[in-house]
C-alpha positions as CSV (number, residue, x, y, z in Angstrom):
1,X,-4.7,-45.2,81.6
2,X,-3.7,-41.9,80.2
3,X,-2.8,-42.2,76.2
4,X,-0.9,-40.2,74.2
5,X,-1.1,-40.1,70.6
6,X,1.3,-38.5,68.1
7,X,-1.1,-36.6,66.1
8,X,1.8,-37.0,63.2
9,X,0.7,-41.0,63.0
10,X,-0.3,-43.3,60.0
11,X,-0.1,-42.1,56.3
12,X,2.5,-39.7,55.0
13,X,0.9,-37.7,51.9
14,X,3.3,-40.1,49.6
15,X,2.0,-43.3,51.0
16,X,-1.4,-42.2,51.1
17,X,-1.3,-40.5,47.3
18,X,0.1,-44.0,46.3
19,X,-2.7,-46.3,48.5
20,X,-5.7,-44.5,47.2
21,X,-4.3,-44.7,43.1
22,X,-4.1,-47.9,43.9
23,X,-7.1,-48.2,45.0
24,X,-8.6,-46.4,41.9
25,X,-6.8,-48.4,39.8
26,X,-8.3,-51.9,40.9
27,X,-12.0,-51.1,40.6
28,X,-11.2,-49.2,37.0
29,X,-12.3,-51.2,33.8
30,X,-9.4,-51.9,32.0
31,X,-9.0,-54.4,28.6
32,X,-9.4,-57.4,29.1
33,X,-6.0,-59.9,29.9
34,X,-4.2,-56.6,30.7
35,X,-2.4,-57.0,34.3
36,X,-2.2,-54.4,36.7
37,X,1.6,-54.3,38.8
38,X,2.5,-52.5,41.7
39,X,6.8,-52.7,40.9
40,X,7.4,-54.1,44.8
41,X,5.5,-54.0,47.0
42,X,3.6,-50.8,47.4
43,X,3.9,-50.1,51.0
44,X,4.4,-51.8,54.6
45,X,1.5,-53.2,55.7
46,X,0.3,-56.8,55.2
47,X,-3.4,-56.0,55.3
48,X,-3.5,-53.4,52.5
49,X,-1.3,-55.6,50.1
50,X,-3.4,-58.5,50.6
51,X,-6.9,-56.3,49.9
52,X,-5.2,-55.3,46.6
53,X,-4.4,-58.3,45.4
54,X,-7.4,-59.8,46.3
55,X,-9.1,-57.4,43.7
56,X,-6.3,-58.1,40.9
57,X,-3.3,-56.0,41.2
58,X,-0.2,-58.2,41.4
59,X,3.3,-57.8,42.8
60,X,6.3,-57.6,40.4
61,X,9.9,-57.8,42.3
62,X,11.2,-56.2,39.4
63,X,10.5,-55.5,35.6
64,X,11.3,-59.0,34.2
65,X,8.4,-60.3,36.1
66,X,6.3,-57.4,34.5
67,X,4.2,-58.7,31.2
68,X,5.0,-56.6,28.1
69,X,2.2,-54.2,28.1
70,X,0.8,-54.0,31.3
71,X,-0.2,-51.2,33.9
72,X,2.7,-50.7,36.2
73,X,2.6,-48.3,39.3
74,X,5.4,-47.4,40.8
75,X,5.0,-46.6,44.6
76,X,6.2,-43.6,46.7
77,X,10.1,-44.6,47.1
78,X,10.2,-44.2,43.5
79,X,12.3,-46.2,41.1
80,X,16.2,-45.4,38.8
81,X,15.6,-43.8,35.3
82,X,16.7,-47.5,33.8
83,X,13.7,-49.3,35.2
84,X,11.7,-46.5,33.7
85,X,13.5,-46.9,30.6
86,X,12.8,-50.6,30.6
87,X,9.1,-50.4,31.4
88,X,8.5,-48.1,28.4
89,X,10.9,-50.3,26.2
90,X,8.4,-53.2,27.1
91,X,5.2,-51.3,26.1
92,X,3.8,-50.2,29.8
93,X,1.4,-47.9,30.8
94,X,2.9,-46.6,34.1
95,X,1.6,-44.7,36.5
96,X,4.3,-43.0,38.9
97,X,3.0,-42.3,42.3
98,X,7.2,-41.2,43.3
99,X,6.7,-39.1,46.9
100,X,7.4,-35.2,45.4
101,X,9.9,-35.1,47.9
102,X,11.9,-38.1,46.6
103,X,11.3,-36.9,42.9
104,X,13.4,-33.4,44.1
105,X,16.2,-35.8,45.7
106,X,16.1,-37.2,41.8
107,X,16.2,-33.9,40.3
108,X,18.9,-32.6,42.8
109,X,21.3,-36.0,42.3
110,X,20.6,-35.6,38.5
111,X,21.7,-32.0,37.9
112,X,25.1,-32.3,40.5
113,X,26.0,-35.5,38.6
114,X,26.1,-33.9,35.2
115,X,28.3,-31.4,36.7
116,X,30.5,-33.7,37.2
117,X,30.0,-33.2,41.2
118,X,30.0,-36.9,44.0
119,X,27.3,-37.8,45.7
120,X,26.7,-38.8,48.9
121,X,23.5,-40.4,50.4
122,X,22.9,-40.8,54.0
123,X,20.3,-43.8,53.7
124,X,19.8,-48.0,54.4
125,X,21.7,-49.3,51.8
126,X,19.7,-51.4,49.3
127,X,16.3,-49.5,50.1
128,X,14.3,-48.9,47.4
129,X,14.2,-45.1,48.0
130,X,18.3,-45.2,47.9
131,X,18.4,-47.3,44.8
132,X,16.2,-45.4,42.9
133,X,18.3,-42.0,44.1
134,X,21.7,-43.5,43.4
135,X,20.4,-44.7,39.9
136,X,20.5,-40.9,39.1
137,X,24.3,-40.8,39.6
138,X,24.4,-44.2,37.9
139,X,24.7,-46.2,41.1
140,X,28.5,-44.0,42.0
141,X,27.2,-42.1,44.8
142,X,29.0,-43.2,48.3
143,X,25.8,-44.5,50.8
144,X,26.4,-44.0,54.4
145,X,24.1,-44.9,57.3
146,X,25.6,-43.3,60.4
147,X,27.8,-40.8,61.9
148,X,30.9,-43.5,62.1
149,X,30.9,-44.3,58.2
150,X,31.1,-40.2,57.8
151,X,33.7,-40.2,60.4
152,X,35.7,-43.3,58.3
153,X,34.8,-42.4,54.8
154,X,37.5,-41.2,52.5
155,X,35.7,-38.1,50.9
156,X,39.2,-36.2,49.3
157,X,39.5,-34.2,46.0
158,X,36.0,-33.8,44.5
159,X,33.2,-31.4,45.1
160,X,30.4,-33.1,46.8
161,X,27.2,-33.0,47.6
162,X,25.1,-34.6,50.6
163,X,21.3,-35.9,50.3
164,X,19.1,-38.0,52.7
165,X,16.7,-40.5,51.7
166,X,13.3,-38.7,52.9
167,X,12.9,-41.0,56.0
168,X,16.1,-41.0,57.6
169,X,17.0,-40.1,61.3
170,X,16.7,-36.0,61.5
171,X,19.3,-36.2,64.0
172,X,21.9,-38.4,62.7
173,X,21.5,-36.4,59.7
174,X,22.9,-33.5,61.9
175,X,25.5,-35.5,62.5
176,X,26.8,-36.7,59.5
177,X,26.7,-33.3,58.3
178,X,28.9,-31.6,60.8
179,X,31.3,-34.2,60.5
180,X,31.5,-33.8,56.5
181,X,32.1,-30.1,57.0
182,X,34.7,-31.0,58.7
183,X,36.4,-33.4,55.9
184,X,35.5,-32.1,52.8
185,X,36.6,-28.5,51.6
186,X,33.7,-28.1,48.9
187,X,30.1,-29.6,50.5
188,X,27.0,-28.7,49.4
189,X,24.4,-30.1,52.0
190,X,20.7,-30.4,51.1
191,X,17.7,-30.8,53.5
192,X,16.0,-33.3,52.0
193,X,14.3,-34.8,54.8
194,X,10.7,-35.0,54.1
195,X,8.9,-32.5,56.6
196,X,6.6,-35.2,58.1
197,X,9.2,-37.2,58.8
198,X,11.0,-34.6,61.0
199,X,7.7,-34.2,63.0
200,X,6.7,-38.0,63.4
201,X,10.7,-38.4,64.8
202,X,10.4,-35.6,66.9
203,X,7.0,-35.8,68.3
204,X,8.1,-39.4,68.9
205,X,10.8,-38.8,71.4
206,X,8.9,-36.1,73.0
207,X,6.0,-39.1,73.9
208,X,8.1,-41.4,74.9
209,X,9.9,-39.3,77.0
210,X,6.6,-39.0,79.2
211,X,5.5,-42.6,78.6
212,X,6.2,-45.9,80.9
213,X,5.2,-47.6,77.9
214,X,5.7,-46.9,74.4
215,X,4.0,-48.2,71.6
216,X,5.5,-48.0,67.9
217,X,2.5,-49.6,65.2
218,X,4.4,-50.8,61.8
219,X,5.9,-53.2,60.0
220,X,9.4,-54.5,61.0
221,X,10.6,-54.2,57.7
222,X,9.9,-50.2,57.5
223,X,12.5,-48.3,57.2
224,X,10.6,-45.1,58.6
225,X,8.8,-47.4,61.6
226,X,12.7,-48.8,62.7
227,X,14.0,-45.1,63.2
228,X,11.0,-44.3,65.0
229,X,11.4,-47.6,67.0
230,X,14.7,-46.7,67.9
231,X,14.3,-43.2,68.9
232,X,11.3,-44.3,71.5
233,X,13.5,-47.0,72.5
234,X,16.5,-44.2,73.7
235,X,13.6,-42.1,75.5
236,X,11.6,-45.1,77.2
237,X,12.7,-48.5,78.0
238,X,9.5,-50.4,77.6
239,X,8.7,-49.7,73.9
240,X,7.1,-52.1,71.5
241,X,6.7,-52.8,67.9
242,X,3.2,-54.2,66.9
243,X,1.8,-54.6,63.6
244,X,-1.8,-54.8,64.2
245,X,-4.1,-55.3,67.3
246,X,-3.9,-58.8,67.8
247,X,-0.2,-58.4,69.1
248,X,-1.4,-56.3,71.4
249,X,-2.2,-59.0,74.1
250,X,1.1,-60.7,74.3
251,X,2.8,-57.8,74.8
252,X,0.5,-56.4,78.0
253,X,-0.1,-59.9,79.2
254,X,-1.7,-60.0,82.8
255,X,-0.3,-56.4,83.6
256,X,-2.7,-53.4,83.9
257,X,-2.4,-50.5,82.2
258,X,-4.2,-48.7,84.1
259,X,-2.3,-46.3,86.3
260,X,-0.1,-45.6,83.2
261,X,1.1,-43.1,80.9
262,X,0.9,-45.1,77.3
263,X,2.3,-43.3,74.1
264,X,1.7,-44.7,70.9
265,X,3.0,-43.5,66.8
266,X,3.2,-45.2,64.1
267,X,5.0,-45.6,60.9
268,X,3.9,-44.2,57.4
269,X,2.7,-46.8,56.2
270,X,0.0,-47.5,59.0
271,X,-3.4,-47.2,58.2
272,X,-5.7,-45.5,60.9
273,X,-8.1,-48.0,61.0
274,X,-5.1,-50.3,62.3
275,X,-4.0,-47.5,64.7
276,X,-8.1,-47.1,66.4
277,X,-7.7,-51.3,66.3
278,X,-4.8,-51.2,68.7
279,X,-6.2,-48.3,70.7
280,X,-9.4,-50.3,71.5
281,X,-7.3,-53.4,72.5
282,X,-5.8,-51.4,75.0
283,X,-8.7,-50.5,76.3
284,X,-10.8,-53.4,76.4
């Protein structure tokens, strides 16, 4: 079997910043009856959440089920100004791990909205990352996902402006902003992609182009592991999502891999000792 790995897999710096506070956090001595919160969950990956909880830190869905008081961190896709506002207003001690990259989409949506400019966000609507970005325009920006919605959109009058939540698809970014171009007479477009994300997607597609097997390791419910998922899928037919190493085995079954060329990324939110897991079960 030859393997080839994307050298861009597992943790982003955001995800990773977030993990290890986390991680701090936990083993910390703090007063005694005062809870530790991570606002949602703090990334996607079963494993990590459950080793975090098991040493105290608990999930809030949202800042009702926080305690007045407690320790809140608040992961990577960052949060809106009014759940900030609300966690202060209830006493909390919060620690803000926001990706930098998503804290300059805040600061970019923030300063066109108080000159009076629209916003667009090309994003999956209702993802954290996008609702904490369109809470800077106080939830008015326009989302789109795809090229069509650009194409369908009615975008007249206004000056505009064009963000990307930090792991969206590179390419359909180029997309939707060639169309928009087109439509609207006064566009600002910013590159708010996150850097690592253009070189996981891209590194991607180049794998899988050479693979007869593709391997994408995340959770399904990452946005980040989906548009990877997808863009292996367009460059190679057999490509798989697995979350850990023990899916491994149903999707090889009795077939060998042994005269083939296997690529394998994974999503930011992977940790490597998952990714060497599903190596070695390819192997055994």
């Amino acid at each position: 079997m030859k393997l080839l790995l994307a050298k861009s897999s597992g943790f982003c710096f955001g995800v990773k910043n977030a993990v290890e506070t986390a991680e701090k956090l936990v083993v910390q001595p703090r007063p005694e009856g005062k809870p530790l919160y991570m606002l949602g969950e703090l990334i996607h990956n079963r494993t990590v959440i459950g080793q975090l909880e098991s040493q105290g830190m608990r999930i809030a869905a949202d800042t009702k089920a926080v305690e007045d008081g407690a320790t809140v961190l608040i992961r990577a896709h960052g949060v809106t100004p009014a759940t900030l506002c609300e966690l202060r207003d209830k006493g909390c001690e919060v620690v803000d791990c926001t990706c930098p990259f998503v804290t300059k989409i805040h600061l970019i949506v923030r300063k066109a909205w108080s000159e009076k400019k629209r916003i667009i966000i090309a994003g999956t609507p209702g993802h954290a990352e996008v609702v904490g970005i369109n809470g800077e325009c106080g939830g008015e920006g326009v989302i789109i996902s795809s090229a069509a919605e650009a194409e369908s959109g009615d975008f007249s009058g206004d000056f505009w402006i064009l963000v990307a939540q930090t792991t969206f698809s590179f390419a359909e970014y180029q997309k939707i902003g060639m169309i928009l171009k087109k439509k609207i007479a006064k566009l600002q477009i910013f590159d708010t992609i996150c850097i690592t994300t253009e070189d996981r997607q891209r590194e991607a597609c180049e794998i899988a182009r050479q693979a007869d097997m593709m391997f994408v390791i995340g959770s399904p419910g990452s946005s980040n592991t989906q548009k990877l998922l997808g863009i292996c899928r367009s460059q190679c037919g057999r490509t798989y999502l697995v979350e850990d190493a023990h899916q491994v085995g149903s999707v090889i079954g009795e077939r060998s891999l042994e005269d083939l060329t296997v690529g394998i990324t994974a999503g930011a939110s992977t940790p490597e000792r998952i990714i060497r897991e599903v190596i070695q079960a390819m192997t055994e």
